[in-house]
Each structure stands twice: as structure tokens, then as C-alpha cells.
N, C-alpha and C positions, 0 to 999 in steps of 0.2 A: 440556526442552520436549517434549512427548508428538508425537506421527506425525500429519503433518497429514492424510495421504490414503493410501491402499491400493490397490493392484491386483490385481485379480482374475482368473483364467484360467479357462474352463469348453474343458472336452475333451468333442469331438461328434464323432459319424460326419462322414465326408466325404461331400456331396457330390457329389465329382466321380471318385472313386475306390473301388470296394468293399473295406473290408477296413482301409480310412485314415483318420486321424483328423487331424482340425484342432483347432487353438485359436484362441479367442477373447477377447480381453484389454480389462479395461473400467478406467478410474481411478474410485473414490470417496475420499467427503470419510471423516472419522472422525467426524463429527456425527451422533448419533442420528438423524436423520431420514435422512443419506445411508446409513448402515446398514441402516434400511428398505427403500431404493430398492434395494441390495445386495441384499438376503434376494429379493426382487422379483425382481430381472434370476436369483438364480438358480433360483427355484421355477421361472420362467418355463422356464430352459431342463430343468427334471425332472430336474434331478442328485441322482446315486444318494450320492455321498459327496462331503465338502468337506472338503479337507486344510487346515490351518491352523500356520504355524511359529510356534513361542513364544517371540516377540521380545520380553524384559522384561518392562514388567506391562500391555505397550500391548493382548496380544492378547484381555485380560479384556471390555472392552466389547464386543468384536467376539464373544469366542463366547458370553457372556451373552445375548445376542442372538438369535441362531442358534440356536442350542442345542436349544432348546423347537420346534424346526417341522425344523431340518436335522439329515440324521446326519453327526456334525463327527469330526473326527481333527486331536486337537493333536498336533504330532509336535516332539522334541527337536530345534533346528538343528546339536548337533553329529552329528547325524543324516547331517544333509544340507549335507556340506560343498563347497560348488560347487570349480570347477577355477580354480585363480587366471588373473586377467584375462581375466577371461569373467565378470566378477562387472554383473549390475544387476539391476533390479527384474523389468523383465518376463523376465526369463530362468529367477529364481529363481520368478516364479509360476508359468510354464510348466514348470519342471523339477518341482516340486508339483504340479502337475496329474499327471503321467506316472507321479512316484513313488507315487501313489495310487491311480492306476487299479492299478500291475503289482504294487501287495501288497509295496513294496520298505519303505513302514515300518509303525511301529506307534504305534497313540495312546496319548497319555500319560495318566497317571492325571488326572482331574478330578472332584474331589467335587462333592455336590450342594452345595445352599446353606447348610441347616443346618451343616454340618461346615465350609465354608468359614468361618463366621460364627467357629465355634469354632476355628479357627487362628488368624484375628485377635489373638484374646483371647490363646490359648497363647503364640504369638509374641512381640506388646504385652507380653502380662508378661515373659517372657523379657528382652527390652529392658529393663523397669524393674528387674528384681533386677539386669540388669549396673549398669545406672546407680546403682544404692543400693552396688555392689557398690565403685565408681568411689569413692565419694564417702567409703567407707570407707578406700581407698588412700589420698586427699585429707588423711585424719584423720589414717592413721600417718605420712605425710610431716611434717605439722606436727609430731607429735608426735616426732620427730627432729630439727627445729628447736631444741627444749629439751632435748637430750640425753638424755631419759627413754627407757628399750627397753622400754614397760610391752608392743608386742607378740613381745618376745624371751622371754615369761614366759607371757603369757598369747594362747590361740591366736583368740583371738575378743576385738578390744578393745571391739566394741560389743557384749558381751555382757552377762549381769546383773550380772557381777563389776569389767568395763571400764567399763561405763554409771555403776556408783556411785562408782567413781574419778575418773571422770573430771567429774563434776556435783559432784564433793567440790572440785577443785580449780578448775574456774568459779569458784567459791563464794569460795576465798580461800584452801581447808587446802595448806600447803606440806610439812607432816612426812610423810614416807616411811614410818613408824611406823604412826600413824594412818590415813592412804593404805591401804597395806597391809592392816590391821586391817575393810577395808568389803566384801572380796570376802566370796565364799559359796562352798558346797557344798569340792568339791575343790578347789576353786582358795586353799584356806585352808592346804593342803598345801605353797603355794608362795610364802606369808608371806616366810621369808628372802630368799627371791632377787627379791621385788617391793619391799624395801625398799632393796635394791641397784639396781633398775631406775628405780625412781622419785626417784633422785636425779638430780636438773636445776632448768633455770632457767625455770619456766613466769613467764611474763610478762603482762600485762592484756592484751597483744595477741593470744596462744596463746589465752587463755581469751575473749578474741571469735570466733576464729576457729574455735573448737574446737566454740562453742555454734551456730556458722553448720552446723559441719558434721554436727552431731549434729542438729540440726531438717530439714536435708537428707534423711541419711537415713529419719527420721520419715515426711518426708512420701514419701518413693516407699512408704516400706512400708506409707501408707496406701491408696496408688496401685494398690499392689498387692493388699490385702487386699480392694478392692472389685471387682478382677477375679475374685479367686479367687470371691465371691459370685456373679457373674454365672457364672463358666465353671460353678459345681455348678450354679445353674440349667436351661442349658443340657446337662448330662450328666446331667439327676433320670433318665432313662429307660436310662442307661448303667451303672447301680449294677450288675447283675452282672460284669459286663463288667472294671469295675474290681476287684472285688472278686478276679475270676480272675487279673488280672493282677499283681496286688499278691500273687501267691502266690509270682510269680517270683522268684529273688533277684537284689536290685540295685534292685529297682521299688518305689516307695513310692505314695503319691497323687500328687503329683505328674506324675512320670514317665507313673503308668498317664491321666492325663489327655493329656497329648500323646502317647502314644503314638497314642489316638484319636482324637486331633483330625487329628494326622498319616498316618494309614492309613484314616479313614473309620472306623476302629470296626466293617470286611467284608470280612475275608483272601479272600471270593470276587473281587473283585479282583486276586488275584496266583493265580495259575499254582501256587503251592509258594512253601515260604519260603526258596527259594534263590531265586528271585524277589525274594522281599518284601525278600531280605536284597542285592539284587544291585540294586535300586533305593533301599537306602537308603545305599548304597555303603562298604558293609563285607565284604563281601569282595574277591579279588584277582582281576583282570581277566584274560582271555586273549588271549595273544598267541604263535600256534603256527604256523610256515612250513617245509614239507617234514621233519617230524621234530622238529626244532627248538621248544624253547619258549623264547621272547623273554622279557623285561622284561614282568611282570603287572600294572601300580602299580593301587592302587586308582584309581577312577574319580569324580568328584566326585560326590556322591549329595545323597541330601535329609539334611543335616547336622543341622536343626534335630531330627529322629525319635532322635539321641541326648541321650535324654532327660539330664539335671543330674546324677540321682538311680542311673543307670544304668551300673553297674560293668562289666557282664559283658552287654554289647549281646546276643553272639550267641546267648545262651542264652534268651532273650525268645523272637529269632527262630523260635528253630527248636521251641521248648515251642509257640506259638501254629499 
């Protein structure tokens, strides 16, 4: 259930004291129109900057919002990790307020819309290859039901050499011989040891189930091929872009599309690519006290910028 209301702190001179600042804390709704009223209450008081913590995916309507009229600062909450039992709302607005005015953090990356638009898509498909990916595990479990190891032979069962085995035996063919006999290219190299594999017991009920799972995958991958239509739509004006990155080794098309969807496609957003690489969290963290270097573990980062296709992450980083 999304966040029904929000609190807000605006930091003002005092007053009644030179030199002092007050706050002042107001509750709104999260309905577009109380967001309004929000934007309102703070043009009204002429505030320079608006800190905002990125609580899940709730604080997207809130700086979609903003954005266009406020200068906002999304800041990471493990940022700003309050002091236990001392923990509520208006304390954490009030400590956001302070930590913004005195420059204690820093806003986080937010793409424009275009790019956000094209994350959807990168992500979304991500999601559908695992699920196509799922449904392929789905297949070789069944097909271990029947004692056949056609994937201890072959490394891709729904491949061109898997796909015709396996619509041979839907069909009715049971010899391991002929089985055997329907792969292609290299995988004909592996004749003897797929007529050893495909010895088993497929049954009318494998081959229902078999035909469930191969239409399955079908459809994500049709699911998917109309993303990939839409994501080159959306990157027509990014072709050199990819073209440079696809130089890299590890980086295919693929890859070089999230990598942009992921970074905005404008390393003038990062500082250096120890930056870019220290927010996509591949390298080792710091932890150094009187001499002493502690435990560095990586830090959790934006996981999705490793791209499928991408062997050799750091080497992207640091060429771009």
C-alpha cells in the first residue's frame, strides 16, 4: 500500500533570535492535487533547496512534481541513518532539512524522462529473458522426469538442435537413433553420446507438457522482441554511442543499450569513472580508522548497469 501523507519541514531565519533558525513542519496528502498545495506552501516560503529521502518507488510522484519549478536533492537514506529511538516522521523531516541546508549530502542521480522511459523498457525486458529463462529450467526438470539427459549433451535444449528433438518427439518419434539424427551444425559431432541420452521413457503426458513449455517460451520471446523494437526506437539518436561502446570487450548490443539507459547516455554526471564505478558498486568500499584499514565489502550499487552481456564490467568503466 503506497504512503498516504508526507511531511514536510521548511528551515527559516528566526525571528526572534539573530543568527537562528526555526522549522516549520506541515502534513500533506500524496494526492496530486495535495502535492500542489505542497509545491505552494513551498514557493510561498522561497526555498533555495528541497531535500528529499528515496523511500521505495513512493518518492517518484513527489519529485516528478517538483522538479520542473523546485531545485530538489534526492538523497540515499542509507545516507541518513537516524540514531535509534529517536526514530519518527517529523524528526527525520527536520534532520533533512539541516542536513541540506549544512551541505552534509549529496543528490542522487535522476534522469530526465526520456532515459527514465528507456529503463522501463531495459529492466521489463530483463524481467522477461529471466522468465523465458525460468521456463526453460521448467523444460529440463520435465525432461528429467523421463530419464532422457538430452541437456547433459547439448548446452542449449531449446536451441535449433533441442527445438527439433524435441517437436520430433511431441510428434511420437521414440528412437534415439533418429532423435539423434535431427540436430545440426556441431552438435552432429555429438550424435553418439545424444543417442545414449535420449534413451528414456517420454510419455503423452511429457510431450503435453513439453509443448506447454516450449509455447511458453515462445511467447516471452515474442514479448521480448517487441521491446527490443521499441528500446532501438527510442536509442535511433544514440547509434554512435552504441556503436563506441560495442568496441569494448564484453559489450555487445545489448549490454551497450543498458548501459545507456542506465547512466543516462552523459558520464558529465559522474565526477570520473571511479565515480561512475563507485556508484554502480563495483568496486571496494572504505573503511579506514587511525591507520587501520577495516573490512571494504562492496556496497550495494545499481546492479541492474551489469549488463548480461558484460564480462569484464571494469574495463567499460574506466575506457568510457
Amino acid at each position: 500500500m503506497g504512503k498516504r501523507f508526507l511531511l514536510a519541514c521548511v528551515r527559516v531565519p528566526s525571528t526572534k533570535r539573530a543568527g537562528s533558525w526555526s522549522l516549520e513542519t506541515l502534513r500533506f496528502g500524496t494526492t496530486t492535487a495535495e502535492l500542489r498545495r505542497l509545491m505552494g506552501w513551498l514557493l510561498g516560503h522561497r526555498v533555495e533547496v528541497v531535500v528529499m529521502e528515496a523511500t521505495s518507488d513512493y518518492w517518484r510522484g513527489v519529485y516528478y512534481l517538483l522538479q520542473p519549478h523546485l531545485n530538489l536533492m534526492l538523497v540515499n537514506p542509507a545516507h541518513l541513518k537516524g540514531i535509534r529511538g529517536r526514530k519518527t516522521d517529523p524528526s527525520d523531516a527536520a534532520f533533512l532539512a539541516r542536513a541540506g541546508a549544512s551541505g552534509m549530502v549529496m543528490a542522487s542521480f535522476v534522469p530526465g524522462r526520456d532515459i527514465r522511459e528507456l529503463r522501463d523498457l531495459t529492466r521489463r525486458r530483463t524481467e522477461l529473458g529471466r522468465a523465458a529463462g525460468w521456463e526453460a529450467q521448467r523444460l529440463e526438470k520435465e525432461l528429467e522426469d523421463t530419464g532422457m539427459k538430452l541437456s547433459a549433451v547439448l548446452s542449449d535444449i531449446t536451441g535449433a538442435s533441442g527445438r527439433a528433438i524435441l517437436e520430433a518427439l511431441i510428434r511420437g518419434e521414440r528412437d534415439p537413433a533418429r532423435l539423434a539424427d535431427l540436430t545440426h551444425g556441431r552438435a552432429r559431432n555429438k550424435i553418439p553420446a545424444l543417442i545414449d541420452a535420449l534413451d528414456g521413457e517420454f510419455t503423452g503426458h511429457h510431450a503435453f507438457m513439453v509443448r506447454h513449455y516450449l509455447d511458453e517460451i515462445d511467447r516471452w520471446k515474442d514479448l521480448i522482441a517487441t521491446f527490443d523494437t521499441r528500446i532501438a526506437q527510442l536509442l535511433a539518436d544514440h547509434e554512435r554511442d552504441m556503436e563506441v561502446l560495442q568496441t569494448v570487450p564484453g559489450i555487445g548490443r545489448l549490454g551497450a543499450e543498458i548501459v545507456i539507459a542506465e547512466t543516462g547516455g552523459d558520464m558529465t554526471q559522474f565526477a570520473s569513472a571511479h565515480h561512475l564505478a563507485s556508484w554502480i558498486g563495483v568496486c571496494p568500499g572504505q573503511n579506514e580508522s587511525a591507520g587501520v584499514s577495516k573490512s571494504g565489502r562492496i556496497r550495494p550499487g545499481n546492479a541492474r548497469a551489469l549488463t548480461p552481456d558484460v564480462e569484464h564490467t571494469r574495463h567499460w568503466i574506466l575506457k568510457i
